[in-house]
KEVO-216944 format. One record per residue (C-alpha): residue number from 1; residue in one letter; y, x, z. Coordinates in nm, 2 decimals. Each point is the difference from the previous one (the first is absolute). Layout:
REM KEVO-216944
   kelum   keke       c2       c1       c3
     NUM      a        Y        X        Z
...
//
This chain:
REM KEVO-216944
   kelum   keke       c2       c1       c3
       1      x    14.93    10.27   -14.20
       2      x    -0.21    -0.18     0.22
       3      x    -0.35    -0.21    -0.12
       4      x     0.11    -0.33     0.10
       5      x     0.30     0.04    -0.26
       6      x    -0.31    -0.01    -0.25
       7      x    -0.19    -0.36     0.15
       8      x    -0.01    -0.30    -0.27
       9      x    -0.22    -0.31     0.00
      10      x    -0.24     0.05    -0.30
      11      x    -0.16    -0.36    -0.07
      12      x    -0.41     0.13    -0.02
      13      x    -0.01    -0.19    -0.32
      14      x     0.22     0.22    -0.20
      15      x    -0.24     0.31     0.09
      16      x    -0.22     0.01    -0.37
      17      x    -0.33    -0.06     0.07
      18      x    -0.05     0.14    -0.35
      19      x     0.19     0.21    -0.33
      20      x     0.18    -0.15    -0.27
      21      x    -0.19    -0.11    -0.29
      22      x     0.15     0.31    -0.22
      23      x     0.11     0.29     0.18
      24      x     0.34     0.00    -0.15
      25      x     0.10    -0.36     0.06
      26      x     0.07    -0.06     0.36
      27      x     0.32    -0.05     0.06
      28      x     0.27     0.23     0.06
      29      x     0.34    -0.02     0.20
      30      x     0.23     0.28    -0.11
      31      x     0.30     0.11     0.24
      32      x     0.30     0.17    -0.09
      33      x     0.14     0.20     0.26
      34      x     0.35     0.02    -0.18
      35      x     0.07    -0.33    -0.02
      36      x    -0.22    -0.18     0.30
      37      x    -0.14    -0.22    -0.35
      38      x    -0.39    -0.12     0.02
      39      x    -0.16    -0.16    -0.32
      40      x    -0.35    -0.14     0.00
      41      x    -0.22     0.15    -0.30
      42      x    -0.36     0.08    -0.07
      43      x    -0.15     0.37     0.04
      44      x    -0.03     0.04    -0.35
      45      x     0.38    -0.03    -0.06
      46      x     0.04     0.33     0.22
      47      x     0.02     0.21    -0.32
      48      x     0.34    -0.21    -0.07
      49      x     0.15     0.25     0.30
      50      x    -0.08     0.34    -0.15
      51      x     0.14     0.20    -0.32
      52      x    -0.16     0.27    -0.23
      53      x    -0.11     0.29     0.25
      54      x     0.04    -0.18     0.35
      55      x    -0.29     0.10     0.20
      56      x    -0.26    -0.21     0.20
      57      x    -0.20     0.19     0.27
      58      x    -0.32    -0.17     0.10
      59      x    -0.27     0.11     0.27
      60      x    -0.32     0.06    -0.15
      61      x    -0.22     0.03     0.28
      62      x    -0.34    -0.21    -0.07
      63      x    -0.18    -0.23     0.31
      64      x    -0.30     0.10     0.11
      65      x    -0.24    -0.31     0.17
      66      x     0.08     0.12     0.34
      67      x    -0.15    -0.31     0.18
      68      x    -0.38     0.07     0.08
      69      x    -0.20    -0.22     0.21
      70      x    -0.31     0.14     0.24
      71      x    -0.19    -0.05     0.30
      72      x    -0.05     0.12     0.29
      73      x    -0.31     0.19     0.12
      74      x    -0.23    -0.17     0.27
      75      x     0.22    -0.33     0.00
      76      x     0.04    -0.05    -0.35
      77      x     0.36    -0.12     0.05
      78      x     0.23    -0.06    -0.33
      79      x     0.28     0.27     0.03
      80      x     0.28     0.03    -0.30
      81      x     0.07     0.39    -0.09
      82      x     0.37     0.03    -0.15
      83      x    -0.01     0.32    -0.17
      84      x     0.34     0.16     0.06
      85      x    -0.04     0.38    -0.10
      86      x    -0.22     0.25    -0.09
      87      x    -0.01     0.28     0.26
      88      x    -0.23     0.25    -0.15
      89      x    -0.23    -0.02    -0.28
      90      x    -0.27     0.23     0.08
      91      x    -0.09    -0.13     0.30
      92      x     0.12    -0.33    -0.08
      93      x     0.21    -0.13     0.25
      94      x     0.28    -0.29     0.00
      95      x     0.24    -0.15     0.19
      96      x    -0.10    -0.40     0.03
      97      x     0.14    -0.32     0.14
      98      x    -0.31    -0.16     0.15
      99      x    -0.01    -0.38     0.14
     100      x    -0.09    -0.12     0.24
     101      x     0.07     0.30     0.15
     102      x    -0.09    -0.05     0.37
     103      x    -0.41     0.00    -0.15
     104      x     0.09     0.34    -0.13
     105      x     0.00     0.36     0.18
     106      x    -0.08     0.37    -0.06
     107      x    -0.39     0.03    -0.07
     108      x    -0.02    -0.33    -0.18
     109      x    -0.16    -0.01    -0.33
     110      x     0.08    -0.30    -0.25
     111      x    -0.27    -0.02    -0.28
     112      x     0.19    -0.13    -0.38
     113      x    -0.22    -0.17    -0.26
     114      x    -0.31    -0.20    -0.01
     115      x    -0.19     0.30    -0.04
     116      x     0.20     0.15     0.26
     117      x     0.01     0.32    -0.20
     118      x     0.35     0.05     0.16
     119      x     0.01     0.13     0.32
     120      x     0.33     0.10     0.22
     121      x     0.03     0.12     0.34
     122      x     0.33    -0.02     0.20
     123      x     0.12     0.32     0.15
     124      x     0.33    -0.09     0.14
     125      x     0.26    -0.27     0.08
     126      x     0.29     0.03    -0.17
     127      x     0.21    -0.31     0.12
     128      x    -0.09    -0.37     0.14
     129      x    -0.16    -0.08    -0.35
     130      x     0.02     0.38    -0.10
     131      x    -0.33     0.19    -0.03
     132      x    -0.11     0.35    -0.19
     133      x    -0.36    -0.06    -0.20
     134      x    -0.25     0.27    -0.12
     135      x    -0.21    -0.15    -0.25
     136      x    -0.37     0.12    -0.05
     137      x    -0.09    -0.03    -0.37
     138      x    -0.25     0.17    -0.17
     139      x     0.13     0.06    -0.34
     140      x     0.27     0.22    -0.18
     141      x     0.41    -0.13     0.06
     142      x     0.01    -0.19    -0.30
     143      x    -0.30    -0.18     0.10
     144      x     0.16    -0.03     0.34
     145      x     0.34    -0.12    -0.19
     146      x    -0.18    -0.26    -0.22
     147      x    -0.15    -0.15     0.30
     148      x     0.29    -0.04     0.18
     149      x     0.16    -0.22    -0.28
     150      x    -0.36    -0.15    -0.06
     151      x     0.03    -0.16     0.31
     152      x     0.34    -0.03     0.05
     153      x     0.25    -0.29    -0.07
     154      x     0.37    -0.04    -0.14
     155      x     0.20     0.04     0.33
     156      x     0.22    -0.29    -0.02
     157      x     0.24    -0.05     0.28
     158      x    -0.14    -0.26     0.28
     159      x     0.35    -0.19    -0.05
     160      x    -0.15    -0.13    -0.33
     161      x    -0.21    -0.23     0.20
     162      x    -0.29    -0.02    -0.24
     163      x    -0.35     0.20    -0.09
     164      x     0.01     0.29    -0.27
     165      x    -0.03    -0.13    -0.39
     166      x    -0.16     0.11    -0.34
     167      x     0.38     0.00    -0.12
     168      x     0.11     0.20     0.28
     169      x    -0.14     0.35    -0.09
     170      x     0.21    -0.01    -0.27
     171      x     0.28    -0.16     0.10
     172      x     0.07     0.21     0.31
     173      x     0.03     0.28    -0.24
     174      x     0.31     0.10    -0.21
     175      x    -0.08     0.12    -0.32
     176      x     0.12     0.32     0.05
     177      x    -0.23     0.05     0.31
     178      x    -0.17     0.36    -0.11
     179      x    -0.04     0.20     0.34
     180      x    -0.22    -0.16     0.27
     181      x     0.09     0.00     0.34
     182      x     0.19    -0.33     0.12
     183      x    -0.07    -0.26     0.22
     184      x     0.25    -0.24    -0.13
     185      x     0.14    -0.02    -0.33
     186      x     0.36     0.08    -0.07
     187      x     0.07    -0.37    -0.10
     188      x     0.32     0.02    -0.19
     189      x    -0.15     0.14    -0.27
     190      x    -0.24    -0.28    -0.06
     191      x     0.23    -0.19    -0.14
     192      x    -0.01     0.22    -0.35
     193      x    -0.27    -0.10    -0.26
     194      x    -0.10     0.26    -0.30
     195      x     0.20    -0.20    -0.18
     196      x     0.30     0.06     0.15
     197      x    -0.03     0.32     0.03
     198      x     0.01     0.04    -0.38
     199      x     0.31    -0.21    -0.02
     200      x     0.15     0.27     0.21
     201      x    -0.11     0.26    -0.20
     202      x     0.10    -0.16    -0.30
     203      x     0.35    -0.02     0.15
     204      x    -0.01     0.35     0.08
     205      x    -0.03    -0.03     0.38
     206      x    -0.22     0.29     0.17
     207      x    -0.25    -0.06     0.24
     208      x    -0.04     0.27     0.26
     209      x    -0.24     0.02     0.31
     210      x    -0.09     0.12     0.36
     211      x    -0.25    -0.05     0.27
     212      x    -0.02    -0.11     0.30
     213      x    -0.31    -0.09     0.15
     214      x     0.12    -0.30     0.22
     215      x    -0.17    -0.02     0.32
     216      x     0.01    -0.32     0.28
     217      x     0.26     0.20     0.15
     218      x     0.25    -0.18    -0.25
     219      x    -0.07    -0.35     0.10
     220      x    -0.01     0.14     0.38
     221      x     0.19    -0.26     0.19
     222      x     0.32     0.12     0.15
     223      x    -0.03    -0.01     0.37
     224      x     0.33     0.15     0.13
     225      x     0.35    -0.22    -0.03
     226      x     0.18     0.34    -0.08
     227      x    -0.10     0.08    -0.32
     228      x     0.09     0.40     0.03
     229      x    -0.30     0.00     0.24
     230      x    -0.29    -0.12    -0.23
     231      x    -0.17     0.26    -0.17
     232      x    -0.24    -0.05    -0.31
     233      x    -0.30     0.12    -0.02
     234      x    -0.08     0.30    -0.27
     235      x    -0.10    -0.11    -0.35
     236      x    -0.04     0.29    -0.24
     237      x     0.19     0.01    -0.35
     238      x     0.06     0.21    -0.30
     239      x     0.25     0.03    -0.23
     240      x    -0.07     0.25    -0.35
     241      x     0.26     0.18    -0.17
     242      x    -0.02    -0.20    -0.34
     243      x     0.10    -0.29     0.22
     244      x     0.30     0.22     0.13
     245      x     0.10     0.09    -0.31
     246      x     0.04    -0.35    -0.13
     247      x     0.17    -0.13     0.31
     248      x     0.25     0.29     0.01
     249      x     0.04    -0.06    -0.34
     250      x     0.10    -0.35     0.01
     251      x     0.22     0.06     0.31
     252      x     0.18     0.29    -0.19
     253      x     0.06    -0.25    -0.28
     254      x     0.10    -0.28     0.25
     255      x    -0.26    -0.20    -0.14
     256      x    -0.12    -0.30     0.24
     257      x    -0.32     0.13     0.22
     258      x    -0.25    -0.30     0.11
     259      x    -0.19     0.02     0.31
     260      x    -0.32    -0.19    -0.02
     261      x    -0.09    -0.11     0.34
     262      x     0.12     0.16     0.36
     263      x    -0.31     0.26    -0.01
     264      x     0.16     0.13    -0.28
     265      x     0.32     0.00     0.14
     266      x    -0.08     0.17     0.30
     267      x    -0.18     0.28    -0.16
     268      x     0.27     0.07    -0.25
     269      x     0.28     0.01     0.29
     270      x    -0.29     0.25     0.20
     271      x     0.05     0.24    -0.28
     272      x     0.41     0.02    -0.05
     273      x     0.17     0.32    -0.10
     274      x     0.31     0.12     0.19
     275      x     0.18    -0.11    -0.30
     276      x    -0.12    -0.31    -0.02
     277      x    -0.27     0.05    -0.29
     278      x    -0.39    -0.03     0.06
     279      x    -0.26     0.24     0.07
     280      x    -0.41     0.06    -0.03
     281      x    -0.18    -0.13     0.27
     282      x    -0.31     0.05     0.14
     283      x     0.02    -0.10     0.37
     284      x    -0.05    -0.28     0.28
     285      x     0.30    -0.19     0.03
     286      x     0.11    -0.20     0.35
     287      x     0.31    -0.11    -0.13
     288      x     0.12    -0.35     0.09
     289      x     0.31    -0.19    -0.19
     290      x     0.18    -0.29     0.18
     291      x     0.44    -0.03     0.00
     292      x     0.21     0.16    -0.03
     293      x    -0.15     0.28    -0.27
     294      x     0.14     0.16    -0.32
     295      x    -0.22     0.04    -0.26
     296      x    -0.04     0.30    -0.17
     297      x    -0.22    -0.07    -0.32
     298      x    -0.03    -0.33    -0.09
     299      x     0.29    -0.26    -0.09
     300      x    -0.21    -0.30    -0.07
     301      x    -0.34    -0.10     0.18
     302      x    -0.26    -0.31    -0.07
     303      x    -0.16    -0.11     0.33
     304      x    -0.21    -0.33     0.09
     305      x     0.14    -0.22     0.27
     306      x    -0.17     0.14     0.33
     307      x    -0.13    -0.13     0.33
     308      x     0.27    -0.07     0.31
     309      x     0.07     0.31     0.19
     310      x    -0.17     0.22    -0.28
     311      x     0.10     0.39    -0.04
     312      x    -0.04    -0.15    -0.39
     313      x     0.29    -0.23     0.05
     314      x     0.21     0.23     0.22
     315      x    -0.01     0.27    -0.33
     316      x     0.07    -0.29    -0.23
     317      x     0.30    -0.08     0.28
     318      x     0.13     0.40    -0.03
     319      x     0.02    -0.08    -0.39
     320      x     0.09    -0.31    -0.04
     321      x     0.27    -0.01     0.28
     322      x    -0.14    -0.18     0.33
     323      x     0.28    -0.29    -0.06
     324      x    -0.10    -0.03    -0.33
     325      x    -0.39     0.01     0.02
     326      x     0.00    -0.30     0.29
     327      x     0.20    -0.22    -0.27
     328      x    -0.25     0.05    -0.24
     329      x    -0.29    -0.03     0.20
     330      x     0.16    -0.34     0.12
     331      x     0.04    -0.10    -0.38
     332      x    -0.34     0.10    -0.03
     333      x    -0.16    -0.23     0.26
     334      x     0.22    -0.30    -0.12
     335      x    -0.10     0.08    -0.39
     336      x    -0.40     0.05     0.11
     337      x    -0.04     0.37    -0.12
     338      x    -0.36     0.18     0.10
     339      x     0.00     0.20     0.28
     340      x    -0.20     0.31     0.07
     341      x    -0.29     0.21    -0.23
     342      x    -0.05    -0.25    -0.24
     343      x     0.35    -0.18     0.00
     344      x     0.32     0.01    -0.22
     345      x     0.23     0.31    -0.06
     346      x     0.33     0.13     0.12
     347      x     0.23     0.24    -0.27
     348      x     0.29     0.12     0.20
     349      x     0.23     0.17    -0.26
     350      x     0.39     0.11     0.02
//
């Protein structure tokens, strides 16, 4: 398929500058693949959709505050750091966004905190933003960790249009956010409160997990109109064997399997068996969904509604039917559903 196919006006007022009140009460558009049917609910009435030992895989992968802010030796100049991954931690060196970039180059040091107790140097360009840091810290890796978040921020993405909040720190997380190491949360799954989740346990419904450290490289824009050239960048992801063994289990049952968000998508369809069951994981996965695709794992998915042109809205497209997913998206800008990290939800289901 080519990009353009994937183009939509997005009126910037339906991009949520901010969550739902509740977690579990934005709304919710459902689509049924069988019949081409789309109701209007809220989140909370997801568990209406699943039986007694359906399964719901979420991503549990917890945001670090990835946006630091220095300055520049000699000039002083105000230079944002974009933490994107942790390179090696003995000698402590990361791959970064920086901006502005032009002020940036290999021998620079940027100096973090008012006490400037923070130092990193930069030892190599990477991209046109992209740089490698070593940072000089006297003090053991925890102590080097704990500054890091310290001075750090809740990374939320620039198209919110708005500074960093108290609210946010929690917010951006879901609550099963356990293993650190994402720059963006997997937003789906911010939808579910606690107290959902024990409805759903109540009803017998399993919750299993994965993780996938999401990286930038899954809101990379799309720069190629054939959409068999764009590759993804690497993001790494994991997948344990008591997860397997309650996915397999559900699909040997033919009970319904719920993919929470497209990072969890794309790392259970990294990890397929040859006959069509899922396996451990504990790898880097490049793998990129857009139409046509058959699915391997999952049969039903929650997503959010995503940006124009968006490697999220292509996946959604692959599930959901590409026909399909434009009619709802156009149903969703007449009916003034949320768009993007903080808006509404999407359950696509047979």
């Amino acid at each position: 398929m080519k990009l353009s196919q994937f183009g939509y006006k997005l009126p910037k007022e339906l991009i949520a500058q901010y969550p739902a009140e509740n977690r579990d009460e934005s709304r919710l558009m459902v689509l049924h693949r069988s019949t081409g049917e789309i109701e209007h609910k809220m989140f909370k009435d997801v568990i209406d959709y699943f039986n007694e030992d359906d399964v719901f895989v979420t991503n549990n992968t917890r945001v670090f505050p990835a946006r630091l802010y220095g300055n520049k030796e000699k000039t002083g100049a105000r230079i944002e750091v974009f933490l994107l991954r942790e390179l090696n931690p003995t000698t402590k060196l990361w791959d970064v966004l920086v901006d502005p970039a032009r002020k940036i180059r290999i021998g620079n040091k940027l100096y973090f905190g008012d006490d400037e107790s923070l130092v990193a140097e930069v030892i190599d360009n990477t991209t046109s933003r992209g740089r490698t840091l070593r940072f000089l810290f006297d003090g053991s890796y925890e102590e080097f960790r704990e500054k890091l978040t310290e001075l750090g921020e809740t990374p939320l993405p620039r198209e919110l249009g708005r500074e960093v909040e108290a609210e946010d720190e929690e917010r951006f997380q879901t609550i099963f956010a356990s293993e650190e190491g994402a720059v963006a949360a997997p937003v789906a799954g911010l939808h579910f409160s606690r107290h959902l989740l024990k409805r759903l346990e109540i009803k017998g419904i399993h919750m299993a997990h994965i993780t996938m450290h999401i990286g930038l490289g899954t809101f990379a824009p799309v720069e190629v109109e054939d959409l068999s050239k764009h590759k993804m960048d690497s993001e790494q992801a994991m997948i344990t064997q008591q997860t397997v063994d309650m996915v397999n289990n559900a699909i040997n049952h033919k009970r319904n399997v719920c993919a929470v968000g497209t990072t969890t998508m794309r790392t259970l369809e990294s990890a397929v068996s040859s006959d069509g069951r899922l396996n451990t994981y504990d790898s880097w996965t490049n793998k990129f969904i857009f139409p046509p695709y058959d699915f391997s794992i999952a049969n039903a998915m929650i997503t959010n509604f995503h940006p124009p042109k968006s490697t999220l809205m292509m996946q959604a497209a692959a599930f959901a039917g590409y026909d399909f997913l434009n009619k709802a998206y156009k149903e969703a800008i007449k009916e003034g559903y949320r768009f993007s990290t903080y808006g509404d939800a999407m359950l696509i289901i047979d």
